[in-house]
N, C-alpha and C positions, 0 to 999 in steps of 0.2 A: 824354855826358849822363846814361845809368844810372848809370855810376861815383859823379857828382855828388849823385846822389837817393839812393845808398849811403850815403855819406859824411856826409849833412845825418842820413838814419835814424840813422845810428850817433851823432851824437853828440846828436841827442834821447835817444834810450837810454840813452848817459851820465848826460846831463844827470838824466835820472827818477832813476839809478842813484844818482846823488851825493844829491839832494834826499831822497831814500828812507833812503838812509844817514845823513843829517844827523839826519831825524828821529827814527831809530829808534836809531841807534847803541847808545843807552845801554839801552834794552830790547836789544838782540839781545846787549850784555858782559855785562849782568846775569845772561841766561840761559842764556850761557855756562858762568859762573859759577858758580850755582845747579847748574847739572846734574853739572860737574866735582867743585864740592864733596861734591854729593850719593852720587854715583859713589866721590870718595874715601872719605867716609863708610861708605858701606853694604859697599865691599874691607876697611876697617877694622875692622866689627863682625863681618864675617864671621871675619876673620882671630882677632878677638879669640875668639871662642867655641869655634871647632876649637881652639884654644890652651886654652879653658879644658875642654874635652870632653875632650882627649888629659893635660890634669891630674888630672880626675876618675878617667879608666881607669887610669892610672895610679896614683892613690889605691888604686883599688878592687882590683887586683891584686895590691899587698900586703898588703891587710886582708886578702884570700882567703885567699891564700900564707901567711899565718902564723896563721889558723883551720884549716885542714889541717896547719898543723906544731905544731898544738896550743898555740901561743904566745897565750893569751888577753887576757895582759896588752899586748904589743904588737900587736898586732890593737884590739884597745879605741884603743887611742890613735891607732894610724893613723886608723882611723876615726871620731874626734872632730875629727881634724884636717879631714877630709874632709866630715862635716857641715857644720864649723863654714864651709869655703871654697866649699863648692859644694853647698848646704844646697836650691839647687831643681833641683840636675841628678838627673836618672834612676839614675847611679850612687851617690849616696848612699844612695837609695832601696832600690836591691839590697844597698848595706851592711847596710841595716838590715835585711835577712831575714835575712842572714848572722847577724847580731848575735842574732836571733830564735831561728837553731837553736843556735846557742850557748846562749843562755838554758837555753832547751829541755834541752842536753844538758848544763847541770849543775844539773838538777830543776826551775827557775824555768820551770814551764809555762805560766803562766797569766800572767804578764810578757812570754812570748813570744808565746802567743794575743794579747793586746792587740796587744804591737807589728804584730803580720802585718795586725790590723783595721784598725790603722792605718794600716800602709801602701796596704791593699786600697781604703779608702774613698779615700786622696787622692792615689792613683795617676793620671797624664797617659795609661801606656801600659796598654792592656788586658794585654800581655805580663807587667808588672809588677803589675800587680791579681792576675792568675791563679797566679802564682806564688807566690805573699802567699796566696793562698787554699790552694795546694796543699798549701801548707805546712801551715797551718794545719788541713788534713784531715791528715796526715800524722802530726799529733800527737792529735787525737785520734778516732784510728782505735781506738780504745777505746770508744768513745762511739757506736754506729753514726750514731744519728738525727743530732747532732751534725756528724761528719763528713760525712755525704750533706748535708747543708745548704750547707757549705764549696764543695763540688764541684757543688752544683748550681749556685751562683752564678756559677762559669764561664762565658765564654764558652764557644758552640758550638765555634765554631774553635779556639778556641784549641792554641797550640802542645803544650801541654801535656794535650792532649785522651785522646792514651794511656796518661798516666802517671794521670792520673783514671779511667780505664777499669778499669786493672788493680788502683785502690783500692777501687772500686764492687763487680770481684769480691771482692775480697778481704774488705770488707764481708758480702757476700752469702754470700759460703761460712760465715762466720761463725758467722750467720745457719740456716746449713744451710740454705739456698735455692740448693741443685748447679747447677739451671737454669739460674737468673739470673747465679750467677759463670760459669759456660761461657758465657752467651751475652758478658756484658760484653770476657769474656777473651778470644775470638775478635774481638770487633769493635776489640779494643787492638791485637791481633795485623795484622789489616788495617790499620792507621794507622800500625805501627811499620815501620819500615825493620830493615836488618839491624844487630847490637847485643845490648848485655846487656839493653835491654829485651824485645826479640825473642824473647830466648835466655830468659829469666824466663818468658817467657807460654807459650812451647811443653812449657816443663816444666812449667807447673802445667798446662795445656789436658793434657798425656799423665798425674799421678797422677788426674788427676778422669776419667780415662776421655773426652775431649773432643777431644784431636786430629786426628779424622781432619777431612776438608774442609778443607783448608790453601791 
């Protein structure tokens, strides 16, 4: 007799199971559907952009590579290519500080101050603002007020936090304020790891009479 009251349960259950499926069938493929698509989609776009990232770097390491081998003219052209394909990735952006010091180092300072403004204001990553600034202290480190403005606009954090340190002294000694570059100098030294930054700061910290407390 249970067995009976089994068997009648089970195929009410069925029964709900099929009517349920009748009704729904075409929402539950739809959503299927949707989600698969969606899924394919979103593997695709991803795929697409590491594809278009690892085109960028690649760009950008032969602009590098041949601004270090002094090759201006091709470097210029890598790098217009690279604008023109990938004109809102991060690495275009570091092209163009390249492009900046270049300027910079054949007289065109003030083409390269602009560009660095530029990139500073419409920079995504603070890393790349900072840089674009550093730079821009960097050229005109002639200029005290000028460059402390540059470096002030830093981020706290930023990476780039000791190499601004050691401009500040450098600024300051300038200045003939021995103080304030020892103190800057020390506090670049704490931030630096071991390196030619390191090695830079311990040498100026021992002619300014400053290195002891290490």
């Amino acid at each position: 007799m249970q067995d009976i009251f089994e068997q009648v349960d089970e195929q009410l259950e069925a029964d709900r199971l099929q009517k349920w499926w009748l009704a729904n069938r075409n929402v539950v493929i739809t959503g299927f559907v949707v989600f698969f698509a969606s899924l394919f989609a979103y593997v695709g776009w991803q795929d697409y952009r590491l594809r278009q990232s690892q085109a960028a770097s690649e760009y950008f390491l032969v602009v590098q590579d041949l601004y270090t081998k002094g090759d201006h003219a091709g470097a210029e052209k890598q790098l217009q290519a690279l604008l023109q394909n990938h004109s809102g990735h991060a690495y275009s952006q570091f092209g163009r500080v390249l492009q900046a010091k270049s300027l910079a180092a054949t007289g065109k300072r003030e083409e390269a101050l602009q560009q660095l403004e530029e990139v500073a204001k419409g920079a995504d990553l603070n890393l790349l603002r900072d840089l674009a600034l550093l730079n821009a202290a960097y050229l005109t480190a002639g200029e005290s007020g000028k460059a402390e403005g540059y470096v002030q606009r830093m981020d706290g954090q930023s990476p780039y936090r000791a190499h601004a340190l050691e401009l500040r002294g450098l600024l300051a000694a300038q200045r003939g304020d021995k103080q304030a570059a020892v103190a800057h100098y020390r506090e670049a030294r704490g931030l630096s790891t071991e390196g030619s930054l390191r090695a830079r700061l311990e040498s100026r910290l021992e002619r300014m009479g400053g290195e002891e407390s290490k």
